[in-house]
C-alpha positions in Angstrom: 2.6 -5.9 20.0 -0.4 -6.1 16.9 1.0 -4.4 13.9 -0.6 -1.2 13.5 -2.5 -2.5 10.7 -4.1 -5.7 9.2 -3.1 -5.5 5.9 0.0 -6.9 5.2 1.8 -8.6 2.3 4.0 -11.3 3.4 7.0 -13.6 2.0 6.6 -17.1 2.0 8.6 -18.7 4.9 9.6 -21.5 1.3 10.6 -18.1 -0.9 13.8 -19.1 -2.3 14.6 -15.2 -2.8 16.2 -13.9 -0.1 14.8 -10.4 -0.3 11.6 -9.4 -2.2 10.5 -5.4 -2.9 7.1 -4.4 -3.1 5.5 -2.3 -5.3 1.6 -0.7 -5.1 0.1 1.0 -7.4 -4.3 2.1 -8.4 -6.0 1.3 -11.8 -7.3 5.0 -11.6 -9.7 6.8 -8.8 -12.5 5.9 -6.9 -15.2 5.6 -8.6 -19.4 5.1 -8.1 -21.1 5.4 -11.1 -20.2 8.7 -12.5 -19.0 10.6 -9.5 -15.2 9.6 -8.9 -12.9 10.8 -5.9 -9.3 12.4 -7.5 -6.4 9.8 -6.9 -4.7 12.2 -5.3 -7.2 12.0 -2.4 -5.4 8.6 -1.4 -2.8 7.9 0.0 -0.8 5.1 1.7 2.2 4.2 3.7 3.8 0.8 4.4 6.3 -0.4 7.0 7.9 -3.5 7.6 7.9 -3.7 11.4 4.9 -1.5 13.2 4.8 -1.5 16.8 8.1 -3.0 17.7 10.8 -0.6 16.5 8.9 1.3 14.1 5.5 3.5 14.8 4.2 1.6 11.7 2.2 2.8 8.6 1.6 6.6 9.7 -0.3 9.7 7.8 3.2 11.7 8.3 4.8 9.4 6.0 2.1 8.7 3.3 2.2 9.4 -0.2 -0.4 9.4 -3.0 -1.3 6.7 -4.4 -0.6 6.6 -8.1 -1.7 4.4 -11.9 2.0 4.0 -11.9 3.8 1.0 -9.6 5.6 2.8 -6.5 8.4 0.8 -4.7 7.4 0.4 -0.9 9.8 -1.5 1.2 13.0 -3.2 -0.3 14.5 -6.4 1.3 11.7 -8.1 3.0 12.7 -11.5 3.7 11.1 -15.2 3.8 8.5 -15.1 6.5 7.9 -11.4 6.9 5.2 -9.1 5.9 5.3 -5.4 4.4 2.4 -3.8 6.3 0.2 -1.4 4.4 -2.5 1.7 5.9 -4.3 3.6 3.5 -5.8 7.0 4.1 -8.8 8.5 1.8 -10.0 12.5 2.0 -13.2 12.9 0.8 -13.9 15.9 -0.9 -16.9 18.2 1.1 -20.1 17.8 -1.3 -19.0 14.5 -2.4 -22.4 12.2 -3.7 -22.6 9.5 -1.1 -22.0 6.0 -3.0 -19.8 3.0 -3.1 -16.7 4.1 -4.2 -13.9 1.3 -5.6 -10.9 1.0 -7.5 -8.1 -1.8 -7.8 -5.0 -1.8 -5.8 -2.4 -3.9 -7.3 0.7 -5.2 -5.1 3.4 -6.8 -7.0 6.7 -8.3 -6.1 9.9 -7.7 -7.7 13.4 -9.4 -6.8 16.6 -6.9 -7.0 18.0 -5.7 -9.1 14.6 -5.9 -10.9 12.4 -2.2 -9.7 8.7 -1.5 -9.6 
């Protein structure tokens, strides 16, 4: 089955690590010109195998996105992928615009942390 998402972080099949956790995190909230959308309008949720024994990424499970790195899934091994959704409410009355911000993914090798 297609993961239930097409953003993904993957591990090199040649990592020499043999688990790597990943870690998100926003350089602030959206933002078009002067009219911003509150980080805490955002939120994410990443799994490691959507669609075959997992439901994948789901809105039941997603947490706001934050300025400070937030551990996703630990233990992903060469040649898999941490898959990521992302979910944005937008306020009622918010100025239409291009909103953007900068997600960052990092990864981190135990027992280093996010």
């Amino acid at each position: 089955p297609a993961p239930a998402t097409a953003y993904g972080v993957k591990v090199s099949f040649d990592s020499n690590v043999p688990g790597v956790t990943f870690c998100i995190s926003a350089n602030g909230p959206l933002q078009s010109g002067l009219n911003t959308i509150p980080i805490g309008n955002y939120k994410w949720d990443a799994d490691v195998d959507p669609g075959n024994i997992n439901p994948g990424p789901i809105l039941i499970n997603a947490v706001g996105i934050s300025t400070i790195f937030q551990q996703a899934d630990i233990g992903i091994t060469p040649g898999f992928a941490d898959y990521f959704r992302f979910w944005l409410t937008v306020p009622a009355g918010q100025p239409a615009g291009t909103y953007t911000n900068q997600i960052t993914f990092k990864g981190v090798v135990p027992p280093n942390v996010c």
